[in-house]
DOBAMI-122060 format. One record per residue (C-alpha): residue number from 1; residue in three letters; chain; x, y, z. Coordinates in pm, whole numbers, plus 50000, padded with zeros to 5 digits. Each point is the difference from the previous one (the first is absolute). Layout:
<rs>
@nr=NUM&rest=ALA&kette=A&u=X&v=Y&w=Z .
...
</rs>
This chain:
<rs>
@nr=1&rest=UNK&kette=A&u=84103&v=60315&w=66154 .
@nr=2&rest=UNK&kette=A&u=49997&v=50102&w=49685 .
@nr=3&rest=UNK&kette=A&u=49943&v=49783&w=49705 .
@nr=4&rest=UNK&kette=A&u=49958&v=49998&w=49606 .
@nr=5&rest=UNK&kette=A&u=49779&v=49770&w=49756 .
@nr=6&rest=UNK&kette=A&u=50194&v=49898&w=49707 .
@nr=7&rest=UNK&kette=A&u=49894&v=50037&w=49609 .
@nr=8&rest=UNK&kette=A&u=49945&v=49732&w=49786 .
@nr=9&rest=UNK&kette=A&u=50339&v=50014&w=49890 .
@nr=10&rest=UNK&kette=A&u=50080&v=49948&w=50389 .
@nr=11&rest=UNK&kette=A&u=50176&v=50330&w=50040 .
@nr=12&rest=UNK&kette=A&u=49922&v=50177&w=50300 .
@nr=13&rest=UNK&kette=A&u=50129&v=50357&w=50111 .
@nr=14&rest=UNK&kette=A&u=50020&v=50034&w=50392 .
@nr=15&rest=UNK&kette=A&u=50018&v=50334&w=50214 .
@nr=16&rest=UNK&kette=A&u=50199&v=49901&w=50283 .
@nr=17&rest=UNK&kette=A&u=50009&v=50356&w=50215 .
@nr=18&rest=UNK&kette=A&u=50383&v=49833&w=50111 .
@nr=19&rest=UNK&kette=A&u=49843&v=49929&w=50383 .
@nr=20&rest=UNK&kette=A&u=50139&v=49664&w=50026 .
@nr=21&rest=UNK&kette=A&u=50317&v=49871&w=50103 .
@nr=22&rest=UNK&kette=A&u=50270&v=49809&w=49805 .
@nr=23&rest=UNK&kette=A&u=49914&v=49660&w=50038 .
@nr=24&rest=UNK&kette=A&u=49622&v=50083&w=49890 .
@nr=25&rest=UNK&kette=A&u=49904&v=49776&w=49725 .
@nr=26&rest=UNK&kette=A&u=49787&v=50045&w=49711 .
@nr=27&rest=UNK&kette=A&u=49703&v=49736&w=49972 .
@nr=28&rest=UNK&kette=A&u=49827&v=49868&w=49728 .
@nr=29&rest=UNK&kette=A&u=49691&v=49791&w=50004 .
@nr=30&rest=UNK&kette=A&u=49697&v=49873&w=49776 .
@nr=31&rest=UNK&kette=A&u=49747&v=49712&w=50160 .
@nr=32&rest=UNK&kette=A&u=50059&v=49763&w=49671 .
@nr=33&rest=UNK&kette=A&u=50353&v=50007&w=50136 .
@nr=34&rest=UNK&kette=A&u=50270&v=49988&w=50223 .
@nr=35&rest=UNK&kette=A&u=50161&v=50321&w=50171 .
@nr=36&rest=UNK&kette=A&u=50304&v=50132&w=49944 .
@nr=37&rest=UNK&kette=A&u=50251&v=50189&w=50203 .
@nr=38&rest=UNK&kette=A&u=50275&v=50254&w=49878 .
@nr=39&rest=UNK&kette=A&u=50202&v=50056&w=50360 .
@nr=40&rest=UNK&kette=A&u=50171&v=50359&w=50046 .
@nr=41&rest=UNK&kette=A&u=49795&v=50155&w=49783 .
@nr=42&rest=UNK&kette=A&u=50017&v=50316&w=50255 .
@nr=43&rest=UNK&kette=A&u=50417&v=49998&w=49907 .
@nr=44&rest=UNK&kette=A&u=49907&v=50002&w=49592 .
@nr=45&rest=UNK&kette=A&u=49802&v=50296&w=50027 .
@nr=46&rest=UNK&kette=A&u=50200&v=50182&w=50289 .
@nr=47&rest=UNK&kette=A&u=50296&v=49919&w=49778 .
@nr=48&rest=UNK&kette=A&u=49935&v=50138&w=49683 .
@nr=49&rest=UNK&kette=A&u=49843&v=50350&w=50228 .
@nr=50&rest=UNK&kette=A&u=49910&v=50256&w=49833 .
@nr=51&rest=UNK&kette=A&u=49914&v=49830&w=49682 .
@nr=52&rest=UNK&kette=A&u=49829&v=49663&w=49974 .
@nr=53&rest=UNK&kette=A&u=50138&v=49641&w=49999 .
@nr=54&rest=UNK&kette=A&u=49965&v=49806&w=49705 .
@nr=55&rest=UNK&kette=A&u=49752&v=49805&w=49925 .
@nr=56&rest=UNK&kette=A&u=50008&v=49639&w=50144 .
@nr=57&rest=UNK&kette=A&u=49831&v=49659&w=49931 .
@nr=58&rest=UNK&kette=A&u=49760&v=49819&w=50264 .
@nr=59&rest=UNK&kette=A&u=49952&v=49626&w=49917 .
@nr=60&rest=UNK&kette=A&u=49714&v=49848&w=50151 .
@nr=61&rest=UNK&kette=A&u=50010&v=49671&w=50098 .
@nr=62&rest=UNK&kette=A&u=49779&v=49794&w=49739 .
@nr=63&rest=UNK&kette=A&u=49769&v=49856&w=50309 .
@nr=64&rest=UNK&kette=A&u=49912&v=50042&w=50359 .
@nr=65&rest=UNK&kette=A&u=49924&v=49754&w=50231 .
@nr=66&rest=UNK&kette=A&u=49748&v=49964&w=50312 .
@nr=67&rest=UNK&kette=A&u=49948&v=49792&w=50316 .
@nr=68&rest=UNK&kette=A&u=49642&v=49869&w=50088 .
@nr=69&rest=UNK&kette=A&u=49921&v=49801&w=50302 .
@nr=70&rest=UNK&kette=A&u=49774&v=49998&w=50297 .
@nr=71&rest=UNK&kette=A&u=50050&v=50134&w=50451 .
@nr=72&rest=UNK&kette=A&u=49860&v=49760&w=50169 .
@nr=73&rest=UNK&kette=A&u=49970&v=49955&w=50384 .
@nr=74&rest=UNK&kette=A&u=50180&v=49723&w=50186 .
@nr=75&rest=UNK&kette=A&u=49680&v=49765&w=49925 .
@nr=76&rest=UNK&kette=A&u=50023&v=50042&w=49638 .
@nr=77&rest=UNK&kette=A&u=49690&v=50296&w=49989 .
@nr=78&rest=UNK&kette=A&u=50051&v=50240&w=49731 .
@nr=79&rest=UNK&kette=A&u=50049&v=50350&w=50158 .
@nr=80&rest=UNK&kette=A&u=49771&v=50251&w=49794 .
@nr=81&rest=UNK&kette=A&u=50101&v=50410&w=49984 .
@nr=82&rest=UNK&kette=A&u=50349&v=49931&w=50093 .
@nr=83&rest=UNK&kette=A&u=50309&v=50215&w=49866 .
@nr=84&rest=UNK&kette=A&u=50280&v=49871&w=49819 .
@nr=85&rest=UNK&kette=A&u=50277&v=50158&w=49915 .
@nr=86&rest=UNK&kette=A&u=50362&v=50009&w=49834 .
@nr=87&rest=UNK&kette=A&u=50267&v=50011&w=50318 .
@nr=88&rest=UNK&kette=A&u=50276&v=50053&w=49775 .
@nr=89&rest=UNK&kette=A&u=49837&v=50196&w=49680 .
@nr=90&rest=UNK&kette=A&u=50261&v=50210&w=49856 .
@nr=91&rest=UNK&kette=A&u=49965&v=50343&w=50090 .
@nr=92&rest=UNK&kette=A&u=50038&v=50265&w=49759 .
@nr=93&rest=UNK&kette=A&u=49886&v=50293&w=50155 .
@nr=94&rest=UNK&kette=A&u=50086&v=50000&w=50394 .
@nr=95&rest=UNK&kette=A&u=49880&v=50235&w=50254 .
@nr=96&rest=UNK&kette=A&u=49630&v=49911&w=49933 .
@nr=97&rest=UNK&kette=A&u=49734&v=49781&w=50166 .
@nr=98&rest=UNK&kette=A&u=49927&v=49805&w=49852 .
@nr=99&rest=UNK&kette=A&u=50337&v=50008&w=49778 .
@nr=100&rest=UNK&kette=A&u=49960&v=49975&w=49657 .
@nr=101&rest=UNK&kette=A&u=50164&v=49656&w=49877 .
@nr=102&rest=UNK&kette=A&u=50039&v=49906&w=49643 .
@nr=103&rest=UNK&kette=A&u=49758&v=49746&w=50072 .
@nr=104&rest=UNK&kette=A&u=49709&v=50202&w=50093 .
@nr=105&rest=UNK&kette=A&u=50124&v=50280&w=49766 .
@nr=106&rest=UNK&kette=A&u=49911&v=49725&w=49669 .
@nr=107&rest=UNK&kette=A&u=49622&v=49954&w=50172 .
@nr=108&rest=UNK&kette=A&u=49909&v=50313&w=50169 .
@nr=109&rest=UNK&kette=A&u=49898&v=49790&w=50273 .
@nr=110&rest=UNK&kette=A&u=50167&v=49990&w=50355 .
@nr=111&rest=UNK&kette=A&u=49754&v=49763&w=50179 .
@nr=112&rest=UNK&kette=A&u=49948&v=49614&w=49970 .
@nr=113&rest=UNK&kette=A&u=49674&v=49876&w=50181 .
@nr=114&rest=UNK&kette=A&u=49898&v=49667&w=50028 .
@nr=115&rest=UNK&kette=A&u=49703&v=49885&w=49788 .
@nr=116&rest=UNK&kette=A&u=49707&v=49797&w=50164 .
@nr=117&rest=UNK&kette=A&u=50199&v=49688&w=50029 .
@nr=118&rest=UNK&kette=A&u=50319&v=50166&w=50112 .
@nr=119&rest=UNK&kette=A&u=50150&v=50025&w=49691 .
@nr=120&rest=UNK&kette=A&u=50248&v=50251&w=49842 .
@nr=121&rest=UNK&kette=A&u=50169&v=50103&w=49693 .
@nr=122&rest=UNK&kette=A&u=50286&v=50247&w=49995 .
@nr=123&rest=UNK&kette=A&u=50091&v=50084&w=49643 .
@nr=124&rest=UNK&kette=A&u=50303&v=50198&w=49853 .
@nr=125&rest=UNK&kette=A&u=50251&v=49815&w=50140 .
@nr=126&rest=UNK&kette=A&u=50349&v=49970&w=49892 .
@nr=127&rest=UNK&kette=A&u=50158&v=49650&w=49940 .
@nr=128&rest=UNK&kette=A&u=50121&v=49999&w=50358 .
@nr=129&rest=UNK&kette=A&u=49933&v=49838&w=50342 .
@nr=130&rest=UNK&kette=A&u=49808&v=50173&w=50205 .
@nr=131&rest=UNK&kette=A&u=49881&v=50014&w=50387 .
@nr=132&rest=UNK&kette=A&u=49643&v=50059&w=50050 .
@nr=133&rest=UNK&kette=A&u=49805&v=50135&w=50309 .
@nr=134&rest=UNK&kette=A&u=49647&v=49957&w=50053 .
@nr=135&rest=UNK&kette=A&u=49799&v=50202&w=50281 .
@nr=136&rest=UNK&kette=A&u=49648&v=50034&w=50131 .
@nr=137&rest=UNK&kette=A&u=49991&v=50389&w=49945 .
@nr=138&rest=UNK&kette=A&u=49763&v=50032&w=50316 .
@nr=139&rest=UNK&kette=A&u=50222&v=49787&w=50272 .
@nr=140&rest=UNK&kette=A&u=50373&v=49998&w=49767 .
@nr=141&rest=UNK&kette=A&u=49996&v=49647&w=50122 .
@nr=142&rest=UNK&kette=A&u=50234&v=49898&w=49729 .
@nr=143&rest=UNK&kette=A&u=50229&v=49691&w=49825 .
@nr=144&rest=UNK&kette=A&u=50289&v=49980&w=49827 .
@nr=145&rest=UNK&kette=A&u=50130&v=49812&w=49708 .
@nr=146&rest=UNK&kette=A&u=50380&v=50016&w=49810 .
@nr=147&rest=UNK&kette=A&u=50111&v=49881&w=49653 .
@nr=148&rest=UNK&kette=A&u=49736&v=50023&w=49827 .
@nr=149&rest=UNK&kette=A&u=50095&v=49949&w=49638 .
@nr=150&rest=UNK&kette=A&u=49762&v=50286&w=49770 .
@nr=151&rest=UNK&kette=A&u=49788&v=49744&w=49814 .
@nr=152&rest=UNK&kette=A&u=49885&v=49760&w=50244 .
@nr=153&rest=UNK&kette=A&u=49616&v=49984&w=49984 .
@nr=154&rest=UNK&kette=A&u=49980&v=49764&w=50347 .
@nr=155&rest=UNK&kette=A&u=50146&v=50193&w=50247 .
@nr=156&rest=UNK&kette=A&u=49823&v=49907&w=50353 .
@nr=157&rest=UNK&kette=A&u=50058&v=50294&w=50305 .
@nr=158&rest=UNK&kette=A&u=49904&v=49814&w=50294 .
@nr=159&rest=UNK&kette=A&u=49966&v=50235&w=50318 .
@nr=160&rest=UNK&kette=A&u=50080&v=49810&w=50342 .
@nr=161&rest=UNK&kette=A&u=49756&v=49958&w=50212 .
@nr=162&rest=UNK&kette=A&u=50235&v=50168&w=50250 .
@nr=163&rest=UNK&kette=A&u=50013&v=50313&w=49790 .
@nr=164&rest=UNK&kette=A&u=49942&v=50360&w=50223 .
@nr=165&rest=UNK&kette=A&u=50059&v=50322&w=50012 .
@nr=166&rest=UNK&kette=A&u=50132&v=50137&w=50327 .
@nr=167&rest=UNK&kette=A&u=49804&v=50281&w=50102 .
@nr=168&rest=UNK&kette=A&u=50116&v=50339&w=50114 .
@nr=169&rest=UNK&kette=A&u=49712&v=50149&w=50316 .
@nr=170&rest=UNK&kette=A&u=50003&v=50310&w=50142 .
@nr=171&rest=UNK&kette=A&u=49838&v=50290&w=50086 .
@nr=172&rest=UNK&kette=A&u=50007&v=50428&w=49840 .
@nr=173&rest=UNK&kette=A&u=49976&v=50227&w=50227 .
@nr=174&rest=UNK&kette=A&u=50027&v=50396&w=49957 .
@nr=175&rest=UNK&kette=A&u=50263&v=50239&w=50139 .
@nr=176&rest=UNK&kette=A&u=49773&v=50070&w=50334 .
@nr=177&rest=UNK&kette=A&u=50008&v=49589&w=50032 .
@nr=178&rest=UNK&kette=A&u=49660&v=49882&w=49934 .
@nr=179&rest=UNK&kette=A&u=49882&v=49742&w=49708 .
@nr=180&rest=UNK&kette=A&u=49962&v=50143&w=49629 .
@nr=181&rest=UNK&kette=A&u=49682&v=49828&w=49884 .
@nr=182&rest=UNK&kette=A&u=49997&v=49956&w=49577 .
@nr=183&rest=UNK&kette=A&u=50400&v=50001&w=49972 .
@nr=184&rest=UNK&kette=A&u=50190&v=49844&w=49681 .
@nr=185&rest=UNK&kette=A&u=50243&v=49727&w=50073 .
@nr=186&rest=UNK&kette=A&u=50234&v=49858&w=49765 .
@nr=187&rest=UNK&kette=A&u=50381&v=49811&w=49982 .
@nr=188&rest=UNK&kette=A&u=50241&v=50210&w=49789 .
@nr=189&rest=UNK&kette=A&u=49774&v=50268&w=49794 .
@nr=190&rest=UNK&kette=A&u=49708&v=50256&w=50077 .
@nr=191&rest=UNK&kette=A&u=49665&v=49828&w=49891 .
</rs>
């Protein structure tokens, strides 16, 4: 992805190498503010082919907001080193994993972990509802929680004490039949 660092006249001068598709927007972000998104960008500069669009304006929004809260078990014990994440960030660049989302694209950061006493913070938000995910990264035991306003500092993910992962056994054998000792085994991608 290629990106640009404004002036301090906030002009900013972007090679874009015209790999993207139409609906590929231009981003803009600063951590004292709010993101901004200019949709079908990719159509502004495939339109005005083989010169250059004009220039346009990106208005940031003037804040951004977070959500802090805490994973706790089904007892109420805070659950230390877990994940959280954004199920629904907005994704700007697809075809990635992990995707870049405006949300992670303000911070840099793509990973949430629990502190000590369970508790998260997941900044860069937009004013939006949001549904959160938390997982133990070791078991992706995991919880659920929707409509979560961006800005709520009490959010509680409680994981049932039912929660499980089904679990996939087998065995790897070679082409003459007999076990492969040391074989890689994931769900969906090559590890």
């Amino acid at each position: 992805m290629e990106t640009a660092e404004t002036s301090e006249d906030g002009i900013f001068a972007l090679a874009t190498g015209g790999w993207f598709e139409d609906e590929t927007p231009l981003v803009a972000g600063h951590p004292d503010y709010g993101a901004a998104i200019l949709p079908g960008a990719g159509r502004l500069v495939r339109d005005a082919l083989p010169g250059e669009p004009a220039p346009v304006t990106i208005v940031l929004a003037e804040t951004s907001q977070a959500i802090e809260g805490w994973v706790l078990d089904a007892n109420g014990t805070p659950l230390r080193n877990w994940q959280v994440d954004l199920v629904d960030a907005e994704i700007i660049v697809p075809g990635l994993y992990p995707p870049i989302t405006l949300e992670n694209f303000q911070s840099g950061s793509e990973r949430i972990q629990t502190n000590a006493i369970g508790r998260f913070r997941i900044e860069h938000l937009q004013d939006r509802p949001y549904t959160l995910r938390a997982y133990n990264p070791n078991t992706l035991v995991s919880a659920i929680v929707e409509n979560v306003e961006a800005g709520r500092d009490d959010v509680v993910i409680r994981v049932p004490p039912d929660a499980t992962i089904p679990r996939v056994r087998g065995v790897v054998v070679g082409g003459d039949g007999n076990p492969v000792e040391k074989a890689q085994v994931s769900v969906g991608f090559f590890l």
